[in-house]
C-alpha positions as CSV (number, residue, x, y, z in Angstrom):
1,X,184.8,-116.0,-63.4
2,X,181.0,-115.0,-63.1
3,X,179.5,-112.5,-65.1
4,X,175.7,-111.7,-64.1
5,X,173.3,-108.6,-65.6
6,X,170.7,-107.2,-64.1
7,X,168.2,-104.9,-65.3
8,X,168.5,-101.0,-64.0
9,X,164.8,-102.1,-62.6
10,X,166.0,-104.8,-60.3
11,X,169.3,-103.1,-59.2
12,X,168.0,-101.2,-56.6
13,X,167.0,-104.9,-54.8
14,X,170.7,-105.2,-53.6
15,X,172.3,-101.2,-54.0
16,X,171.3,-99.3,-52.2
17,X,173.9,-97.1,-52.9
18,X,173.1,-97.2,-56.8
19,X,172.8,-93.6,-58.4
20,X,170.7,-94.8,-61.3
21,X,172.7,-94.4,-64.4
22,X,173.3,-96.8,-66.9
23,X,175.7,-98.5,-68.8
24,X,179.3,-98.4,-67.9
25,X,178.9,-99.4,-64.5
26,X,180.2,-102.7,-62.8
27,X,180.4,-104.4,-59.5
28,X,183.6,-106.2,-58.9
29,X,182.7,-108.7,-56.9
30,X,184.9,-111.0,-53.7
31,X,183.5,-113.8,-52.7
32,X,185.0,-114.1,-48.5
33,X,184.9,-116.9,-46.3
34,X,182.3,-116.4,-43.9
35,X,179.0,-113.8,-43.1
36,X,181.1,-112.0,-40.4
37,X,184.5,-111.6,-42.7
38,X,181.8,-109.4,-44.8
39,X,181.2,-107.5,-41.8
40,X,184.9,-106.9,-40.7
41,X,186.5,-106.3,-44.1
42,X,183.4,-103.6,-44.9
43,X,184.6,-102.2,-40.9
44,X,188.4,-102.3,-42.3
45,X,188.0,-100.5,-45.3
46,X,185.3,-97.9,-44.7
47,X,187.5,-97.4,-41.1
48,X,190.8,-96.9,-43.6
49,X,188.5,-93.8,-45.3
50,X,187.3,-95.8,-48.3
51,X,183.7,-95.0,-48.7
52,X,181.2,-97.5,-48.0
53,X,178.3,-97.8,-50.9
54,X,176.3,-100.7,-49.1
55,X,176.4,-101.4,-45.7
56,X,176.6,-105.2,-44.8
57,X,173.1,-106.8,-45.2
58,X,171.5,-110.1,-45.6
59,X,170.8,-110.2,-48.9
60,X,167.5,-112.4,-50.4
61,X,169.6,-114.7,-52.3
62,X,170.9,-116.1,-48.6
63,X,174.7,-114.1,-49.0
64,X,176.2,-111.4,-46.6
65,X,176.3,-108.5,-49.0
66,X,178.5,-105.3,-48.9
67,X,180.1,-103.0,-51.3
68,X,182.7,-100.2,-51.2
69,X,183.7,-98.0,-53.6
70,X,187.5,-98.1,-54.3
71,X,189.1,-94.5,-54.6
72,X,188.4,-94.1,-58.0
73,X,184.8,-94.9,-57.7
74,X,184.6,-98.1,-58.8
75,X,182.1,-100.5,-56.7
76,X,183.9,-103.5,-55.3
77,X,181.6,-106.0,-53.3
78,X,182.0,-108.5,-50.5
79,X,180.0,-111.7,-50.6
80,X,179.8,-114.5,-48.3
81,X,178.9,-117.6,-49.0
82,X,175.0,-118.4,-50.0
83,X,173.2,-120.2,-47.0
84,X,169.7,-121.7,-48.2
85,X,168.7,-121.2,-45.0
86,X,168.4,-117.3,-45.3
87,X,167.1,-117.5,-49.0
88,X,163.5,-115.6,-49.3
89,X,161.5,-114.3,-51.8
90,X,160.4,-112.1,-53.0
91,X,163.1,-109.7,-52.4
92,X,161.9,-105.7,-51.2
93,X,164.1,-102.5,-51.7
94,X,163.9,-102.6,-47.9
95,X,165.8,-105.3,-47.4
96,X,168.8,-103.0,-48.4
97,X,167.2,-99.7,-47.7
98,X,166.9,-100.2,-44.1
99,X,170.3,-101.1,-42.7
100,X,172.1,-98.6,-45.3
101,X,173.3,-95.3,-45.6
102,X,176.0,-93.5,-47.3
103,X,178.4,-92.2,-45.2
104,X,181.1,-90.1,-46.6
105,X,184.6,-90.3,-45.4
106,X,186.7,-87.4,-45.3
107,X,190.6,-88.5,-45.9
């Protein structure tokens, strides 16, 4: 198991899809098998009507990065494995800003 905290400063570096509160919040986090099975699960689910809080990106920390929000509203994310080849730094609410939005799916 892996437990990490960020500060509510740095958050918005890899969600997006954050809404700014504090405390109480976590990201349940899956760790796939490769950078398109991050891409196809994200498809899967947001496709089934769950909603999707952070479209598939490359993240700075060199991981496929996505998260969806289960249907109580809980964030669960998708992470590929880290390639140190797509590490960079410094990391800039861009990266994440860019290729998201928050599309709401009506069951």
């Amino acid at each position: 198991m892996l437990i990490e905290w960020d500060s509510v400063e740095f958050v918005p570096q890899w969600d997006s899809g954050w809404n700014g509160t504090t405390g109480g919040s976590a990201v349940l986090g899956f760790s796939v098998p490769t950078r398109e099975a991050v891409d196809q699960i994200y498809t899967e689910l947001t496709s089934a009507g769950y909603e999707g809080h952070q479209q598939p990106y490359d993240a700075f920390w060199g991981a496929r990065y996505a998260i969806v929000d289960d249907p109580d509203g809980n964030s669960v994310a998708l992470m590929s494995p880290e390639d140190p080849e797509r590490k960079f730094w410094p990391p800039t609410q861009t990266a994440a800003r860019v290729l998201t939005s928050r599309p709401t799916h009506v069951a």
